[in-house]
N, C-alpha and C positions, 0 to 999 in steps of 0.2 A: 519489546524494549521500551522503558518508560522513562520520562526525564525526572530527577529523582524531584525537582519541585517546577511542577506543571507552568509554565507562562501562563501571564494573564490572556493571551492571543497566537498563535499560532501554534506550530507542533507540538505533540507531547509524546503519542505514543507511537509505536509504528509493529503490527502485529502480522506474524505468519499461521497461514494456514493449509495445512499440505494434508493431497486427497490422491494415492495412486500418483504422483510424478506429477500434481496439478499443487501450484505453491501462489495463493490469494494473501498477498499481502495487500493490508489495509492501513493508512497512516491517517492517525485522529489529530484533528486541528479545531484549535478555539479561534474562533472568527472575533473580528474585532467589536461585533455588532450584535456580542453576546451568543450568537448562532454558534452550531458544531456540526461543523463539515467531514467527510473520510473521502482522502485520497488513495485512489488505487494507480496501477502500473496502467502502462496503453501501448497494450501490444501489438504494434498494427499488423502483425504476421498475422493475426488471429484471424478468424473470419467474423463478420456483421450478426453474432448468432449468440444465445443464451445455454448457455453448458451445466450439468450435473456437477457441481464440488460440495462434500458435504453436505450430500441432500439435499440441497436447495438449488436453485437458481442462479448463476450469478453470466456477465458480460462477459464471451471469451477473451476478449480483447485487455481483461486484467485480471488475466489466468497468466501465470507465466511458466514455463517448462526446463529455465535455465534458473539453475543456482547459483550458478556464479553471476546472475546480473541481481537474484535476490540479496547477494550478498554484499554486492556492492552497496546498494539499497540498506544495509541495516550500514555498513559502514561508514559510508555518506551521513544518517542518522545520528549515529552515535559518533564522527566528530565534529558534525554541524549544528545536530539539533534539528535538522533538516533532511527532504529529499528534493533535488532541481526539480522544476516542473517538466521537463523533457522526458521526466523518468517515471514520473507519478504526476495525475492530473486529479 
């Protein structure tokens, strides 16, 4: 999901990607200092460990296995333009 015209700074896009029941969303942010940052979920259920999604590598800790908090996640998004930092860091 993309905002249909990007902010000079902060969210714009907020992308899922689902691997066997493993759903890696990523939220793209423009930094105000021109940098470009991606916030992921922090799943503290998860354990301190690097897990297989989409053949790569990623921190289990923002792997998430519920869809309905993924969904909140794009909903939050799409009527804030926004996800809290509670939910994505």
């Amino acid at each position: 999901m993309r905002c249909q015209s990007a902010p000079e700074y902060g969210p714009y896009e907020l992308t899922m990607y689902v691997d066997s029941g493993n759903f890696l969303l990523m939220l793209n942010v423009n930094e105000e200092d021109g940098d470009h940052s991606v916030r992921t979920p922090r799943n503290e259920k998860m354990p301190n460990h690097l897990i297989f999604t989409l053949g790569e590598k990623y921190h289990a800790r923002a792997v998430l296995h519920d869809i309905d908090l993924a969904i909140t996640m794009f909903n939050e998004f799409s009527n804030t333009g926004n996800v809290p930092m509670d939910l994505m860091s």
